[in-house]
C-alpha positions in Angstrom: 53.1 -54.8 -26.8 53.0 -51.1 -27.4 53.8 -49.0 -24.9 51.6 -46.6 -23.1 52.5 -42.7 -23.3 52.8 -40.5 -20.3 51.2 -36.9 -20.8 53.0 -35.7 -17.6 56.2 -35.2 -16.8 57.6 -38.1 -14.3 58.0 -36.6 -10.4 61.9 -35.7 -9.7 62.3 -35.4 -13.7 63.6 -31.7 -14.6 61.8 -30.4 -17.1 62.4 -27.0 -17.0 58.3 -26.9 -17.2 56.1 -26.2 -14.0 55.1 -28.6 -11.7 51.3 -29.2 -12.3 49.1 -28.8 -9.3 47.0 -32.1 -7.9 43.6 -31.9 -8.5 41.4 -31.8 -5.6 40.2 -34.9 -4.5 36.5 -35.7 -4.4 34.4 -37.9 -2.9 30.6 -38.6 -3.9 28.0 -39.1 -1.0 26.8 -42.0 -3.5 30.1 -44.1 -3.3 29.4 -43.9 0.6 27.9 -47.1 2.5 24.8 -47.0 4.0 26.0 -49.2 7.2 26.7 -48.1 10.6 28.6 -45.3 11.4 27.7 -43.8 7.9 26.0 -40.3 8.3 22.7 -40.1 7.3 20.4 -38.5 4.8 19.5 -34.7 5.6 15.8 -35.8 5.1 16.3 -38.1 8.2 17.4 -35.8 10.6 14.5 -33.3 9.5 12.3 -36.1 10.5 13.8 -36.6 13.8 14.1 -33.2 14.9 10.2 -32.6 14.2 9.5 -36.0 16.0 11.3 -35.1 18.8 9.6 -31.4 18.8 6.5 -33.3 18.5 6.9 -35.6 21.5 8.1 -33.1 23.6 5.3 -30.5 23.0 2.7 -33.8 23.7 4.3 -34.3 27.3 4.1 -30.5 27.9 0.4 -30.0 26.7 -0.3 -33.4 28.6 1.3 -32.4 31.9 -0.3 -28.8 31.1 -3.8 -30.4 30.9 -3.1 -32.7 33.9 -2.3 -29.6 35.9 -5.0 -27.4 35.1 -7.7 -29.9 35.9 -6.2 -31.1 39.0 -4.6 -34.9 37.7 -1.3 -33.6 38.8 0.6 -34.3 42.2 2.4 -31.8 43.3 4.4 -31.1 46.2 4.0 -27.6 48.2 5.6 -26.3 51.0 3.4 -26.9 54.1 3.6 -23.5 55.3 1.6 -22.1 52.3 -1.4 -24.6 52.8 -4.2 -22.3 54.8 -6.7 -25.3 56.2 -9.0 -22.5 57.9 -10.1 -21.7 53.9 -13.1 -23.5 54.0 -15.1 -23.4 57.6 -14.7 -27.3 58.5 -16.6 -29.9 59.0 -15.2 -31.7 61.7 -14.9 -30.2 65.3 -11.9 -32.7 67.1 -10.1 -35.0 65.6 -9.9 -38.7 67.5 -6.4 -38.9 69.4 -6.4 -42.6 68.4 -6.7 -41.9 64.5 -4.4 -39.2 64.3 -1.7 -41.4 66.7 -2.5 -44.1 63.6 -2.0 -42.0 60.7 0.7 -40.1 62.2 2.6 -43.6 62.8 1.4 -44.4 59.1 3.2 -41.3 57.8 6.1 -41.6 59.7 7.0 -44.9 57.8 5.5 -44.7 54.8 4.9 -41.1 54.0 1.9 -39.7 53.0 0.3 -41.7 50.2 -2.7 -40.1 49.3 -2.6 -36.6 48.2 -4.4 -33.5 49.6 -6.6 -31.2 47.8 -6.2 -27.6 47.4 -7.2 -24.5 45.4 -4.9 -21.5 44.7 -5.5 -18.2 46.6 -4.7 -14.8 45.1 -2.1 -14.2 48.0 0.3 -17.6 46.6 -0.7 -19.7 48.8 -3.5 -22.6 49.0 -6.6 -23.5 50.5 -7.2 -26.0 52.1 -10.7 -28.6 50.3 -10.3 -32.1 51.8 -7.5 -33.7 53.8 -7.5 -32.0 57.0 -6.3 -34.9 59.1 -3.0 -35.6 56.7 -1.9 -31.7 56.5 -2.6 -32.0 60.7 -0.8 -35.1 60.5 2.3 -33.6 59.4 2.2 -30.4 60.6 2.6 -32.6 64.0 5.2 -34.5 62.3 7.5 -31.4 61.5 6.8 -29.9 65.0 8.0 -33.2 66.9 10.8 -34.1 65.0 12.2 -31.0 62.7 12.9 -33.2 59.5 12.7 -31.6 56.3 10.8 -34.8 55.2 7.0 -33.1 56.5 8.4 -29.9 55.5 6.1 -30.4 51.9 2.8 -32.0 50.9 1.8 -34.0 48.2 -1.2 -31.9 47.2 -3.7 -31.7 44.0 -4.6 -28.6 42.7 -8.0 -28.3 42.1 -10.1 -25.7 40.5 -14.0 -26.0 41.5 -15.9 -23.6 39.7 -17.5 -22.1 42.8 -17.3 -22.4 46.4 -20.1 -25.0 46.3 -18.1 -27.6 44.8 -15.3 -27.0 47.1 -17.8 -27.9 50.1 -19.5 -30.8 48.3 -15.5 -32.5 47.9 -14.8 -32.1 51.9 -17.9 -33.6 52.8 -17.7 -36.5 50.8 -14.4 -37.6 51.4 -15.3 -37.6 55.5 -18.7 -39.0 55.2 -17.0 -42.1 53.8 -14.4 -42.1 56.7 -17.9 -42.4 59.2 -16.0 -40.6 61.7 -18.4 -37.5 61.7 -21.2 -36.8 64.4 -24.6 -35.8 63.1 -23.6 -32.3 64.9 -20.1 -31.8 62.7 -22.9 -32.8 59.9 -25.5 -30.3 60.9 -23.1 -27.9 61.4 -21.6 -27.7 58.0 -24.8 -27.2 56.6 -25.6 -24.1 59.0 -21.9 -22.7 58.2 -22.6 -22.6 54.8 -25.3 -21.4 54.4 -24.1 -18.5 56.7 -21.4 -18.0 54.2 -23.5 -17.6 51.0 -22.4 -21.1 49.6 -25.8 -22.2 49.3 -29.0 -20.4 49.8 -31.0 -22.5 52.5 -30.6 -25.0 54.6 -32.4 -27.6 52.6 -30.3 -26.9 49.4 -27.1 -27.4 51.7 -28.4 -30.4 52.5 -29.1 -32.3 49.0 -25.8 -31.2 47.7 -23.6 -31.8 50.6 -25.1 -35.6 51.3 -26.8 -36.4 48.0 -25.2 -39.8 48.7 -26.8 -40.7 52.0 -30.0 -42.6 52.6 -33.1 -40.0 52.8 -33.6 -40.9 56.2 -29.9 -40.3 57.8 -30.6 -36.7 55.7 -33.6 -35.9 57.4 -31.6 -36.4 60.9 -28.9 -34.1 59.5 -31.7 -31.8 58.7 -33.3 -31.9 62.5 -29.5 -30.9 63.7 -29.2 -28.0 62.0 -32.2 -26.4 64.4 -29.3 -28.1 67.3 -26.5 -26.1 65.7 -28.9 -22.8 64.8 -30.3 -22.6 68.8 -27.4 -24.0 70.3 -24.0 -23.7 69.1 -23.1 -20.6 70.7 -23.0 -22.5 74.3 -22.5 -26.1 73.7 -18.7 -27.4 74.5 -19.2 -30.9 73.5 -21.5 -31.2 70.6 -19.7 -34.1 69.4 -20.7 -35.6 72.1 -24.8 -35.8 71.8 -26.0 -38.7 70.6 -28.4 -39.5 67.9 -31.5 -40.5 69.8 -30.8 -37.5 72.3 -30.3 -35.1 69.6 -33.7 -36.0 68.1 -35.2 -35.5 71.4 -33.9 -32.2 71.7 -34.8 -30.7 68.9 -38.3 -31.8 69.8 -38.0 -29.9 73.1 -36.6 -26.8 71.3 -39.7 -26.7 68.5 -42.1 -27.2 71.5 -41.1 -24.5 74.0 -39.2 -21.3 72.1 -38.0 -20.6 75.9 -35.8 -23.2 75.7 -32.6 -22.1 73.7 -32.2 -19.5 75.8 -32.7 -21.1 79.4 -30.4 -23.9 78.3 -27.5 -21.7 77.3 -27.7 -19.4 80.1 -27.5 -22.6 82.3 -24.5 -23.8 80.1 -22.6 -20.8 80.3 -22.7 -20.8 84.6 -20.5 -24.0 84.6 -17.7 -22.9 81.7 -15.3 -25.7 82.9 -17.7 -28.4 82.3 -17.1 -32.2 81.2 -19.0 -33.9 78.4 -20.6 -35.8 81.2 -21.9 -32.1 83.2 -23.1 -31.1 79.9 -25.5 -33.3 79.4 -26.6 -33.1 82.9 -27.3 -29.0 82.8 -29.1 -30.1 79.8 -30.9 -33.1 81.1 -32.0 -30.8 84.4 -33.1 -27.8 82.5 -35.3 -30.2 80.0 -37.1 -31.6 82.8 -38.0 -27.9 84.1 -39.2 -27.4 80.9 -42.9 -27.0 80.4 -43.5 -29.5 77.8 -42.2 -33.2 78.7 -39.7 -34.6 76.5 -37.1 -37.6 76.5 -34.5 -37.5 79.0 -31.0 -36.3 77.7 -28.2 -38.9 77.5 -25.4 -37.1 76.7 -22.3 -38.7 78.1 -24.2 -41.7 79.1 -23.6 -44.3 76.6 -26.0 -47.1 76.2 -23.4 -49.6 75.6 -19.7 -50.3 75.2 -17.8 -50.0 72.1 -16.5 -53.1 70.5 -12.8 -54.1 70.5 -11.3 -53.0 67.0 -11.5 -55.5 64.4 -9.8 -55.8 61.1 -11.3 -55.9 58.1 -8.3 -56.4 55.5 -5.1 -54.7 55.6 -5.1 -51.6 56.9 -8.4 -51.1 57.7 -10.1 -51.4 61.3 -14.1 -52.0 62.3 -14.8 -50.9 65.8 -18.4 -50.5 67.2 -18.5 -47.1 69.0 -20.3 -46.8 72.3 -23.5 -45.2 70.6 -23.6 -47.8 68.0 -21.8 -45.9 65.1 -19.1 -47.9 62.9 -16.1 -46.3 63.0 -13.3 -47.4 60.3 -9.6 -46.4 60.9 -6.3 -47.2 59.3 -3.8 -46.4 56.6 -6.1 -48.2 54.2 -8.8 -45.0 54.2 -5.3 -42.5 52.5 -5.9 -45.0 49.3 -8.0 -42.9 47.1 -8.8 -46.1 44.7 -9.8 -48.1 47.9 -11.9 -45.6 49.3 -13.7 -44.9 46.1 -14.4 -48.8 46.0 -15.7 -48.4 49.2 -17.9 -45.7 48.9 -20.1 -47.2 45.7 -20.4 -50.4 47.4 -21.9 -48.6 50.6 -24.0 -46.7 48.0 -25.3 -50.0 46.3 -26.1 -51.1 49.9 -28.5 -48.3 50.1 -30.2 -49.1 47.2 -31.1 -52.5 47.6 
């Protein structure tokens, strides 16, 4: 067998030559494996990085969107929330229902979010949830945990002030804990304000989703709220039939407003019960007969509460309105549900 020459010079051999340098060693990206651990194709990390980019701008714009059309629960300091923003709708809230939803809170937080709008000044205006944002305000007085310290609040942005009205009244006309008073009154206030431009406008947008005839008895308050306001103490307390019967007496003698809330004013410290007997004593001095007043005088006893499902509570007030209470009424979803079925109701 021949024998293979060597072109170099064997390593420790003196030559008396130079020592030839080693050649640099290379290694070809194709000889690598494609397994794991191998690094990958800069093609593949150009699509990663613009997926990524791509997913990340999605969540902003989404969030973004969610934000600007009020989807988006956020949590505000409670200090910033002004609830005088809007003139409200309801007078006094019920000792019992606040004690409820206070209790409901306390141990479960505050599950349904309020609604606000942004103010120039930084800080929010109250729309709907006046009973929560009271709710906690109590809270964070009584017990001085930063826990009530925020609200959950969405951030709403009605076009005009109309819209804003419209959102308050409909979340509390399906609570039923309104009088036809607090209802009247709204109407009155915002007009007043400029919202709307009469009375009867005020009234087919704030309750387009009551019967006709319950807005016709909203309508006969207002003249209650326009003549009387000023010198009643316990509105809240005058009951359908008697409101109705007022009204008539105001229309039929324009004396009236005037007798009745001088008499009103001579007994300041007055009970619900006095009320409406300065009222029942100045009707029947009144030239034109009307209905007796009974104001404080209940024609029957409210029901013992009765539960409906969980969280929700049926009781019969002592002038024959249904009153619901309970945690269940904070569910958005549920009280949506509850409002179209009262509306199908009406319609059949």
């Amino acid at each position: 067998m021949a024998k293979r020459k060597r072109l170099t010079p064997t390593l420790g051999l003196s030559t008396g030559l130079p020592h030839p340098a080693a050649a640099p060693e290379v290694k070809s990206t194709a000889t690598l494996t494609r397994g794991l651990g191998s690094p990958r194709p800069p093609i593949a990390d150009v699509a990663h990085d613009a997926a990524s980019a791509n997913a990340l701008a999605e969540v902003v714009q989404t969030l973004t969107d969610a934000r600007n059309e009020g989807r988006l629960i956020q949590r505000l300091p409670l200090h910033l929330i002004d609830a005088e923003h809007l003139v409200r709708d309801r007078i006094a809230a019920d000792a019992e229902e606040m004690a409820v939803l206070k209790d409901s809170i306390r141990q479960r937080g505050q599950q349904t979010a309020i609604e606000v709008v942004a103010l120039e000044d930084g800080r929010y205006g109250l729309i709907s949830g006046w009973r929560r944002l009271g709710a906690l305000r109590d809270l964070l007085s009584e017990t001085k945990e930063p826990a009530f310290e925020s609200v959950l609040a969405l951030i709403r942005n009605p076009a005009d002030a109309a819209e804003s009205y419209v959102a308050m009244v409909e979340e509390n006309e399906i609570r039923v804990g309104l009088s036809y008073y607090e209802r009247a009154r709204i109407v009155a206030r915002s007009v007043d304000r400029s919202v709307f431009r009469s009375d009867r406008v005020a009234l087919s947008q704030l309750f387009a989703a009551v019967s006709r005839s319950k807005r016709s008895k909203i309508g006969q308050f207002v003249t209650l709220v326009r003549q009387l306001d000023q010198g009643l103490k316990h509105p809240t307390e005058i009951t359908e039939r008697s409101g109705l019967a007022l009204v008539q007496a105001l229309e039929a003698d324009e004396s009236l407003a005037p007798r009745l809330i001088s008499a009103l004013n001579a007994a300041p410290k007055r009970s619900a019960e006095e009320e409406g007997a300065i009222i029942t004593r100045t009707l029947s001095r009144s030239e034109t007969p009307s209905a007796p007043m009974i104001t404080g005088e209940r024609p029957r006893k409210h029901s013992e509460p009765e539960s409906l499902c969980e969280g929700l509570v049926l009781r019969i007030e002592k002038d024959g309105a249904y009153r619901l209470t309970g945690p269940a009424l904070e569910n958005r979803f549920f009280v949506s549900r509850l409002m179209t079925a009262l509306r199908d109701l009406d319609k059949v």
